[in-house]
N, C-alpha and C positions, 0 to 999 in steps of 0.2 A: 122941650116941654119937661117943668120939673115934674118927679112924683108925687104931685099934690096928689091928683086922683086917687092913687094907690094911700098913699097917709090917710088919707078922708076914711077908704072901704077897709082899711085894717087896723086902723086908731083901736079898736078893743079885741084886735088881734095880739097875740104873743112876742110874733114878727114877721116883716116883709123880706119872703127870698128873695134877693136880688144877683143876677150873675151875669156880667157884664169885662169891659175891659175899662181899668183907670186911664182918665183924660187929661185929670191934673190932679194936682197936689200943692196947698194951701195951709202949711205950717201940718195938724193934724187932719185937718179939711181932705174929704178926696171927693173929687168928681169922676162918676160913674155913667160910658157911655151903655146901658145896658141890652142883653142882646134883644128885648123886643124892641130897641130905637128909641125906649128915655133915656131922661138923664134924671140922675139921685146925686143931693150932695149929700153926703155920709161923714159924720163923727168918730170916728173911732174911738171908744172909750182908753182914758187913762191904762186899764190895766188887761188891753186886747190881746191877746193872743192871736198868732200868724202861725199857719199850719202851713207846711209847703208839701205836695205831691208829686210824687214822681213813677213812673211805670213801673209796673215788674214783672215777671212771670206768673204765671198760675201754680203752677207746679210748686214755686218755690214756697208757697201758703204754707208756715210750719203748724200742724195740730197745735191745737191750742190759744192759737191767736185769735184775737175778738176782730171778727168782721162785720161790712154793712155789704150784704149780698142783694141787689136790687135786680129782679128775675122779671120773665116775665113767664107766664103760665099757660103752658103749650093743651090742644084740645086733650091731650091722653092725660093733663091734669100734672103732667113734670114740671120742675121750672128750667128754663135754661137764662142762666145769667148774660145781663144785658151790662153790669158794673157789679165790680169787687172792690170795695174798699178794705184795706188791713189798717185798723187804726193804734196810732202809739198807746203803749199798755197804760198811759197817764188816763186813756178815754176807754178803758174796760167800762162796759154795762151803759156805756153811753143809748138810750132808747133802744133796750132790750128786749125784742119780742121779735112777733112775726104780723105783718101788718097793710095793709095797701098801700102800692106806691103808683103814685099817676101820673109819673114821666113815660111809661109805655102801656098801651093796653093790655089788662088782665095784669096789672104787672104786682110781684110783692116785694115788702123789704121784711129780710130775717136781719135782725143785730144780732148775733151768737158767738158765742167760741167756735171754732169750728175744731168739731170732735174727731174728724179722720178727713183725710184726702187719699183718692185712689185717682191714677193717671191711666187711662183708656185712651185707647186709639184716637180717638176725636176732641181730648183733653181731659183735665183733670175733672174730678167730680167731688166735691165739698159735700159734707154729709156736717152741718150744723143742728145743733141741739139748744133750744130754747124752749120754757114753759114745757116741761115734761114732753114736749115732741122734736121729734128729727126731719131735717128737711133736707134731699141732696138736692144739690144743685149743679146744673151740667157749664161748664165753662168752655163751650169753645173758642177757637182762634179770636173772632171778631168782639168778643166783652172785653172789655178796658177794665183792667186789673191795676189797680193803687194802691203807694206806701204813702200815706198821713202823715208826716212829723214834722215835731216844733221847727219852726224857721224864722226866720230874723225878722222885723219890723221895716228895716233896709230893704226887703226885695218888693213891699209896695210900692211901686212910683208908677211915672206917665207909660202906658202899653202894656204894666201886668195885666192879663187875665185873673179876675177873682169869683169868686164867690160867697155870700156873708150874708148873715139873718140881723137884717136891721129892726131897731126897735122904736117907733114911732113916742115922742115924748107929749104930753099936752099944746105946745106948740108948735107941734107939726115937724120940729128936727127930727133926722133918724141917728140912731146909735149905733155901732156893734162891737161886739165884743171879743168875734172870732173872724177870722179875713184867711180863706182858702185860698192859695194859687199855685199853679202849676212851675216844675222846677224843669230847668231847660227844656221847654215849649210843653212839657206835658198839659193837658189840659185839666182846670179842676174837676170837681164831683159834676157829674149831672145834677 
């Protein structure tokens, strides 16, 4: 089943997340087997950018670097991170705030620098500052913590894993612009 449906209900949306694994590849064409079980054929625009991911530490988080901290927000009102993205300094201020995120319930995204890291017993704690407020956020063992950087056009083909905000045109192709995947098996963003 292609993503008509989905083109129909987001045609005066911005764009359709899509995250999936490629099936094929058709000169710039890719087919996307996605993970609810459609399939999208995707264009990739002329001048896409490919962002490859790969794991890292917590700890290794240097102050200062612009993160995407997706928590989720425990009864006593803490967060504890569920995903850390470190994004390449090219995507500083990339949707910069603090904000809802509805891959986990109660969940938020802070986009920030992150102004201090302290490493406790149960892992590091990120203290980001956005919009005049500070938020720590707890990183234990089990959050998936990612480095974002430029990577090659070459490592989409048949079995990458990706992730990419297509953009529905008036006759129903979709676009994108940015194409996320993971670098020896890491997995891309949530």
């Amino acid at each position: 089943m292609i993503l008509a449906f989905a083109t129909a209900a987001f045609a005066q949306a911005s764009g359709i997340r899509i995250a999936g694994t490629v099936t094929a590849l058709d000169g710039r064409a890719l087919t996307v087997a996605s993970t609810e079980g459609a399939t999208a054929k995707i264009t990739p625009a002329e001048n896409r950018s490919v962002l490859e991911i790969s794991l890292i530490d917590a700890a290794k988080i240097p102050a200062g670097s612009f993160v995407g901290a997706g928590a989720a927000t425990m009864p006593d009102g803490s967060l504890r991170a569920v995903q850390i993205v470190v994004f390449p300094e090219s995507m500083r201020g990339t949707g910069e705030g603090h904000l809802a995120w509805d891959v986990v319930p109660q969940g938020t995204m802070t986009n920030s620098p992150v102004a201090a890291t302290v490493v406790g017993t149960t892992g590091p704690k990120l203290t980001l500052s956005t919009g005049g407020k500070t938020y720590d956020v707890a990183v234990l063992p089990e959050a998936r913590v990612i480095l974002m950087d430029a990577g090659q056009r070459s490592i989409i083909k048949p079995g990458a894993s990706i992730v990419l905000t297509a953009t529905p045109s008036a006759d129903g192709t979709l676009t994108a612009s940015r194409i996320q995947t993971g670098k020896d098996g890491a997995p891309p963003p949530l």
